[in-house]
C-alpha positions in Angstrom: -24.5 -9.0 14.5 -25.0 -5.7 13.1 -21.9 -2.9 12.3 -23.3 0.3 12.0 -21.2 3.7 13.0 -24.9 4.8 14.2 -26.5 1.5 15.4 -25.2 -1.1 17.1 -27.9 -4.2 18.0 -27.3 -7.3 19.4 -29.9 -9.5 20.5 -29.9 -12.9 18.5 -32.9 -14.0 21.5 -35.7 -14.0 19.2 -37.0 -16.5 16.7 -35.7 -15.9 12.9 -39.1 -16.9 11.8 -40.0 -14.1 9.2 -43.3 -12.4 8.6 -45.3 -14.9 7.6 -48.4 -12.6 6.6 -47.8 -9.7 5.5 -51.2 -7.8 4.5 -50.0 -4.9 2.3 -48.4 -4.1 -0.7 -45.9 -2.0 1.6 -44.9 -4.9 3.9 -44.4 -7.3 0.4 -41.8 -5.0 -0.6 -39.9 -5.2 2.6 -40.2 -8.6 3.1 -39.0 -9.3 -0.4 -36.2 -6.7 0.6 -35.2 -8.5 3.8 -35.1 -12.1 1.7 -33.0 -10.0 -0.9 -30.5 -8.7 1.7 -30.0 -11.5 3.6 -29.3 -13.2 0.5 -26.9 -10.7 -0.5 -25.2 -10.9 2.9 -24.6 -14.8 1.9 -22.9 -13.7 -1.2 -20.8 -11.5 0.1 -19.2 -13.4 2.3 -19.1 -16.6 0.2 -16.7 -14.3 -1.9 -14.8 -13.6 1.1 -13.8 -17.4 2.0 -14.2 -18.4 -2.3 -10.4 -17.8 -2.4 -8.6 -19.8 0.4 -9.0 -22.9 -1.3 -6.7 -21.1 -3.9 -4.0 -20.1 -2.0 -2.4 -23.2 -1.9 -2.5 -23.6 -5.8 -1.3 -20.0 -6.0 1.7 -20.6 -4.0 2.9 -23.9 -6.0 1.8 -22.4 -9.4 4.0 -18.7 -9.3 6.5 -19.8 -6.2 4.9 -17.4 -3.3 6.5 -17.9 -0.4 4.1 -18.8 3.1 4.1 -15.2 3.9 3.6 -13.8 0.7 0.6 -16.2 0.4 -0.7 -15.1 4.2 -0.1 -11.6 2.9 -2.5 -11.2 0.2 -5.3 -13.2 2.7 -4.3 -10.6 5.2 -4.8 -7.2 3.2 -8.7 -8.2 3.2 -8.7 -7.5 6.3 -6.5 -4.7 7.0 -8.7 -2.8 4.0 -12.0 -4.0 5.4 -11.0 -3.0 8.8 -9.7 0.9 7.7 -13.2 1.4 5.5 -15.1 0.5 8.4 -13.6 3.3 10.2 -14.1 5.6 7.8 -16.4 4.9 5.7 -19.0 2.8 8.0 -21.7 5.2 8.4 -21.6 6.2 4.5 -25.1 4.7 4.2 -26.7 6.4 6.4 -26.2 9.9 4.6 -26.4 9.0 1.0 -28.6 6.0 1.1 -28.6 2.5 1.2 -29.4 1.6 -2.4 -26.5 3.7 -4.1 -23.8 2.2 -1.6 -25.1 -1.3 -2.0 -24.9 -1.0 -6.2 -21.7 0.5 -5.8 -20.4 -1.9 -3.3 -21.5 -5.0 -5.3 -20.3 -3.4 -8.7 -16.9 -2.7 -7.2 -16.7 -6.4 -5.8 -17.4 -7.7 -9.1 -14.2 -6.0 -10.4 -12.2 -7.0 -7.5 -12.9 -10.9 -7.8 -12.4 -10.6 -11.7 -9.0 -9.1 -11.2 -8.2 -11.9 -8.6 -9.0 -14.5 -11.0 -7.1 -13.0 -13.8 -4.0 -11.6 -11.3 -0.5 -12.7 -12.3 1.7 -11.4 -10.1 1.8 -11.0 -6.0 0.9 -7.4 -7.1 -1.8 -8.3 -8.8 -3.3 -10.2 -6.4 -2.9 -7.6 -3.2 -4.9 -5.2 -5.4 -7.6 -7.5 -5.8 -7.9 -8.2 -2.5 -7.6 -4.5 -1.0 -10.4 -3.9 -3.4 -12.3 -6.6 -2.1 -11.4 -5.6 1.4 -13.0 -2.0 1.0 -15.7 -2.9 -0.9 -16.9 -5.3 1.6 -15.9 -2.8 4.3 -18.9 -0.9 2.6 -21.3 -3.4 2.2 -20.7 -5.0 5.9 -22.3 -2.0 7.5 -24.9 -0.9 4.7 -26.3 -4.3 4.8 -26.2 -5.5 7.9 -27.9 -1.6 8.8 -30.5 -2.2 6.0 -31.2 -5.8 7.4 -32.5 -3.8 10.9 -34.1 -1.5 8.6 -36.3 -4.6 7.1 -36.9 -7.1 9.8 -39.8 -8.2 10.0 -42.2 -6.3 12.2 -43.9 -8.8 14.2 -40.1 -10.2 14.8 -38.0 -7.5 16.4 -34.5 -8.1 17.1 -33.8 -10.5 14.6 -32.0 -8.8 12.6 -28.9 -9.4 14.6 -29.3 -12.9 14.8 -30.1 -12.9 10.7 -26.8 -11.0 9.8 -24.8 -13.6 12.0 -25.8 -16.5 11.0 -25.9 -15.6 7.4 -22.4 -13.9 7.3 -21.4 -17.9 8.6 -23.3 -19.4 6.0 -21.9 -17.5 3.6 -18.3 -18.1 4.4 -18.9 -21.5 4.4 -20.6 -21.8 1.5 -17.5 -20.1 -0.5 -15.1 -22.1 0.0 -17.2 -25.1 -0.6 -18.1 -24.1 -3.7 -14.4 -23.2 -4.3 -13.4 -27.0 -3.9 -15.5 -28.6 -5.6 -15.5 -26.6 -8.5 -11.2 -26.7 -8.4 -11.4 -30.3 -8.3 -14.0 -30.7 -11.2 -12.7 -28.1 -13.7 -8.8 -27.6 -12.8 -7.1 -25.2 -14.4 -10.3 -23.1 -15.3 -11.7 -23.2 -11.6 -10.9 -19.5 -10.8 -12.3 -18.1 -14.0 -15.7 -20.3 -13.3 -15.8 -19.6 -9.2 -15.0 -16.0 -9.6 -16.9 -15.4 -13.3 -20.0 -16.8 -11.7 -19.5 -14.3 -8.4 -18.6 -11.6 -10.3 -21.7 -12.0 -12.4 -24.1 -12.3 -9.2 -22.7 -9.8 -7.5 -23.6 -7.4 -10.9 -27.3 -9.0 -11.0 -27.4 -8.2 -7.2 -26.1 -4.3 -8.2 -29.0 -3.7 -10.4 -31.8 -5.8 -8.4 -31.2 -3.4 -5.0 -33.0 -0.4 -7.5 -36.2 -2.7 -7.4 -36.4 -2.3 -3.6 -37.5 0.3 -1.5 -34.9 2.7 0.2 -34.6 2.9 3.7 -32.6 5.5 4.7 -33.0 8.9 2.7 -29.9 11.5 2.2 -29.2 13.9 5.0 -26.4 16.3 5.3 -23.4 15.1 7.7 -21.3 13.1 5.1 -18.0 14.6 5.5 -18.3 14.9 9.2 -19.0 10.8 9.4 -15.6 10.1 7.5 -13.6 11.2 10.5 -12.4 7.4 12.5 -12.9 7.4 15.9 -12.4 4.8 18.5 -12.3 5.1 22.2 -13.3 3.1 25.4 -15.3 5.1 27.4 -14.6 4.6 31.7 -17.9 2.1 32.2 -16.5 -0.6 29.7 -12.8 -0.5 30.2 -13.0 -3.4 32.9 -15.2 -6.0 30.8 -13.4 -4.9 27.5 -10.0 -5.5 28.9 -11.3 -8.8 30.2 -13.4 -9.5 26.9 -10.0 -8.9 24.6 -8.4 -12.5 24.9 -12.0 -13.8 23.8 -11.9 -11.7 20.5 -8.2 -12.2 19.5 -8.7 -16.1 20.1 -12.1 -16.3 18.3 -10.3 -13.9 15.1 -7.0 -15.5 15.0 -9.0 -18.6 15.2 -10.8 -17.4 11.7 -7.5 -16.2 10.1 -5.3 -19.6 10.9 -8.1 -21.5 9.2 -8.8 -19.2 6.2 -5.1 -18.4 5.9 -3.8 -22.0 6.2 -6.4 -24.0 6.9 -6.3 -26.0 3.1 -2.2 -25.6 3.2 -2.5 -28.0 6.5 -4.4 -30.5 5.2 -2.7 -30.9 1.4 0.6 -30.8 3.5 0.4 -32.2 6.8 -2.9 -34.6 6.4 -1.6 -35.3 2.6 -4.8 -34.7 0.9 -4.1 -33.2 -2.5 -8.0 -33.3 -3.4 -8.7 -29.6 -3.0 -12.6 -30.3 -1.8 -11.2 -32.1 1.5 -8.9 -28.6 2.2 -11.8 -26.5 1.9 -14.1 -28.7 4.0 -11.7 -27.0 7.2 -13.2 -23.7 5.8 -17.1 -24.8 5.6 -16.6 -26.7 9.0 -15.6 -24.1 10.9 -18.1 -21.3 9.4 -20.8 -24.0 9.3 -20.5 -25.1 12.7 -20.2 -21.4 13.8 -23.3 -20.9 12.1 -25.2 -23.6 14.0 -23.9 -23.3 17.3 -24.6 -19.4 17.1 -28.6 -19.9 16.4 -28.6 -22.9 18.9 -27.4 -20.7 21.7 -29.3 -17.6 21.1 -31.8 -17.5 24.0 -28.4 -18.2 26.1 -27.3 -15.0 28.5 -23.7 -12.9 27.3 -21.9 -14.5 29.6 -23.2 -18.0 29.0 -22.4 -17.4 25.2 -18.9 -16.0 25.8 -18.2 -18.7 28.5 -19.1 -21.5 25.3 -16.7 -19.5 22.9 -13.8 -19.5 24.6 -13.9 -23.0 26.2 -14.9 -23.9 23.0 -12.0 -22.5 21.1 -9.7 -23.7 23.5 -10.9 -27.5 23.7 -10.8 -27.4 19.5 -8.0 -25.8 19.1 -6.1 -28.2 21.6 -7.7 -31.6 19.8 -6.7 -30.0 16.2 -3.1 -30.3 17.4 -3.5 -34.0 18.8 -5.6 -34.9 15.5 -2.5 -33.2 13.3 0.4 -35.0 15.7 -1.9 -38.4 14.8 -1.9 -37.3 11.1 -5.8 -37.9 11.5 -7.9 -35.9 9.0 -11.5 -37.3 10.0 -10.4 -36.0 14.0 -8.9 -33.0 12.8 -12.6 -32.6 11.1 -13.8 -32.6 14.7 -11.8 -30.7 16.2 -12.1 -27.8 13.4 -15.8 -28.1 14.3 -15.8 -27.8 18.0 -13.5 -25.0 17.6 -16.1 -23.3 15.1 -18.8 -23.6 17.6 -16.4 -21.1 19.6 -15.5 -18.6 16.5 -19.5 -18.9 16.0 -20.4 -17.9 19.8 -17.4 -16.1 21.4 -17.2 -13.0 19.4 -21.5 -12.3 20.0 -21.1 -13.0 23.5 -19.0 -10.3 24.2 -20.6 -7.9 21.9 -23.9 -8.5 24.2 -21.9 -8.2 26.8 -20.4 -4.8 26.5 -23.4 -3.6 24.7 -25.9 -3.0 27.6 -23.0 -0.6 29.4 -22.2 1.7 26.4 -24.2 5.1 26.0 -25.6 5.2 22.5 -23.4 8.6 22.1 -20.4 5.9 22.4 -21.5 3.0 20.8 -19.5 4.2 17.2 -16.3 4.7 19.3 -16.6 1.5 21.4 -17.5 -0.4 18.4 -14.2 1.1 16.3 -12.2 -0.1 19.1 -13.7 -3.8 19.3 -13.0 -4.0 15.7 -9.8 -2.7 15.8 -8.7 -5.7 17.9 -10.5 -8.2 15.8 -9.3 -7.7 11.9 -5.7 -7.1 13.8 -6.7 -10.7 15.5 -7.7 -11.7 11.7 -4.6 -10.4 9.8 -1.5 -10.0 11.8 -0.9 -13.5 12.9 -1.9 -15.0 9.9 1.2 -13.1 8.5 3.2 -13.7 11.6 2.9 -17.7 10.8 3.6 -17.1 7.3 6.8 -15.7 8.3 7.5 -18.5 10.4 6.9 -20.7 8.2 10.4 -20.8 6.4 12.2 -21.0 9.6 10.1 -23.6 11.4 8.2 -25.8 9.0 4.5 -25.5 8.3 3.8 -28.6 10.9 5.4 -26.1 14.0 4.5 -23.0 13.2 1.0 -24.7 13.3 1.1 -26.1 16.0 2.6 -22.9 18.1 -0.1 -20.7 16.3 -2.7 -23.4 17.5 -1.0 -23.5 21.2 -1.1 -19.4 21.5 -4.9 -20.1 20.7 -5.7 -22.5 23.5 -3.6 -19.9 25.9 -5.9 -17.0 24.8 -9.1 -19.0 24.7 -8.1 -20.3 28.5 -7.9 -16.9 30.0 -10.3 -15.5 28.5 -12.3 -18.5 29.6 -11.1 -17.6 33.1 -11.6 -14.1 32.9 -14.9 -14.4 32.0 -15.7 -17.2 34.8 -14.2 -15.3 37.5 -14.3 -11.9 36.4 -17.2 -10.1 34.7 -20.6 -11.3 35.9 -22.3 -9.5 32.8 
């Protein structure tokens, strides 16, 4: 997938074999670029899952309530979504090396101040910061990813900064885990030292590489939002919608609470089993994504969302049977759906949107998504209080399965594209 205010391409149907021979000094450079962005890609998103795995120690260690806990996951995304609408399109005007150094410097601060946060103040900052700063970096890499690919290999470049924004989430929590389980008390100063002090290497290393998109004059003008739905796509959006709120809320029950439900409700107080739900659903999403890449949009979205529904529904039998190895299934059948819907229905709606529109159209998919990602999160932590971690859980999972079944219906009946 690739989020660009000027350039929108999804076509995951080519091979993600890179150049293997490249025959100039030129084409070494950008093939030591791409390998460098798509790395950077990974760790960006790794320190976007790193702190779920903490939320749970957070909450027991200074007293957060469920919803102030759901609250500081949810500002990621309520930042990341607003700096995509502003700011998306930055790179394009004052290049792509000074917004990537700045982005990566500015997430090293953010996760420092997460790991050293005291308060629920403390830790809302850190995570806004961390929400537009990778708001910035989303659409600078994934545009200098297009801008790299090999040349022999067009196109994938979208499949590249899909797969490797699932990698990286899964890799993040993973690495949160094990490390909480192996150091204790000094995890967060060790996960979030070590990210902090990539993300700085990573700052300085982007100078070395060759820049891809020179200044031009139009700055100001590109910070204006915009997000409309033109007449062509209004049908298949409309239709599409259920698909991306279940694949997003999907994302933000599992990041939110995913290692709440399983120290709680599974009884696993080992903090590497709670993040597993994390690397599960990412990895699996990450898999089933590449697997399915030759498949047509509506093949894909049709996957998703039965997908999603089928998981979703088994994580509540594996929860009422107190079962963490099915629940371990479940999660993963599910991720195959947040790994597939989401793509399908970008390369559905894709192919009917004038390039003139494709800024505007691609606001207003996001719009619904990081509201799909944040608000219920919240919602359930809310809830929480009143109805128990165990049934808020399992309505959030049931409003899932309704989503992912329409949409599944929509799509089979409706839309042809």
């Amino acid at each position: 997938m690739v989020l660009n205010k000027s350039n929108l391409v999804v076509d995951p149907s080519n091979s993600l074999a890179p150049e293997l021979l490249p025959t100039t000094a030129a084409e070494l450079r950008e093939r030591r670029g791409f390998r460098f962005v798509l790395a950077a890609t990974t760790a960006m998103m790794a320190g976007a899952s790193a702190p779920s795995p903490f939320y749970p120690v957070i909450q027991a260690e200074l007293g957060f309530t469920p919803v102030m806990t759901t609250t500081v996951f949810a500002v990621y995304a309520v930042a990341l979504l607003a700096t995509l609408l502003v700011a998306g399109s930055l790179s394009d005007h004052l290049g792509r090396r000074p917004m990537i150094s700045v982005g990566f410097g500015l997430l090293a601060l953010s996760v420092l101040l997460f790991s050293h946060a005291e308060s629920a103040t403390g830790f809302i900052a850190a995570r806004v910061l961390q929400g537009i700063t990778s708001g910035l970096l989303l659409s600078t890499l994934a545009a200098t990813v297009v801008d790299l690919e090999p040349r022999n290999r067009p196109g994938t470049a979208a499949a590249w900064n899909s797969v490797t924004a699932m990698t990286g989430l899964a890799t993040g929590a993973l690495i949160a885990g094990f490390v909480l389980d192996r150091v204790g008390d000094d995890a967060s100063t060790a996960v979030f030292g070590a990210f902090a002090g990539l993300y700085l290497l990573m700052a300085v290393e982007i100078w070395h590489l060759p820049e891809t998109a020179p200044r031009h004059h139009g700055v100001w003008a590109s910070l204006r939002p915009s997000a409309a739905l033109p007449k062509e796509i209004r049908t298949t959006f409309l239709q599409s919608a259920p698909a991306v709120f279940a694949g997003w809320a999907t994302g933000g029950l599992y990041l939110s609470l995913g290692p709440a439900v399983v120290a709680t409700q599974l009884h696993r107080t080992s903090h590497l089993p709670q993040s597993l739900v994390v690397t599960i659903l990412a990895g699996s999403g990450a898999l089933a994504g590449y697997l399915i890449r030759r498949r047509t949009p509506r093949t894909i979205t049709l996957y998703g969302t039965t997908a999603l529904a089928v998981g979703s529904a088994c994580t509540l039998g594996a929860l009422a049977l107190e079962s963490l190895s099915l629940y371990y299934l479940a999660v993963m059948i599910a991720g195959t759906g947040f790994g597939t819907a989401f793509s399908g229905v970008l390369r559905s709606i894709t192919p009917l949107t004038r390039p003139e529109n494709r800024a505007e159209v691609l606001a207003a998919i996001f719009v619904v998504s990081y509201t799909a990602f944040g608000v219920p999160a919240v919602v359930a932590g809310l809830l929480v209080p009143h109805l128990g971690l165990a049934t808020t859980t399992n309505w959030y999972g049931t409003v899932i399965v309704f989503l992912a079944t329409t949409a599944t219906l929509l799509r089979r009946f409706g839309s042809h594209v």
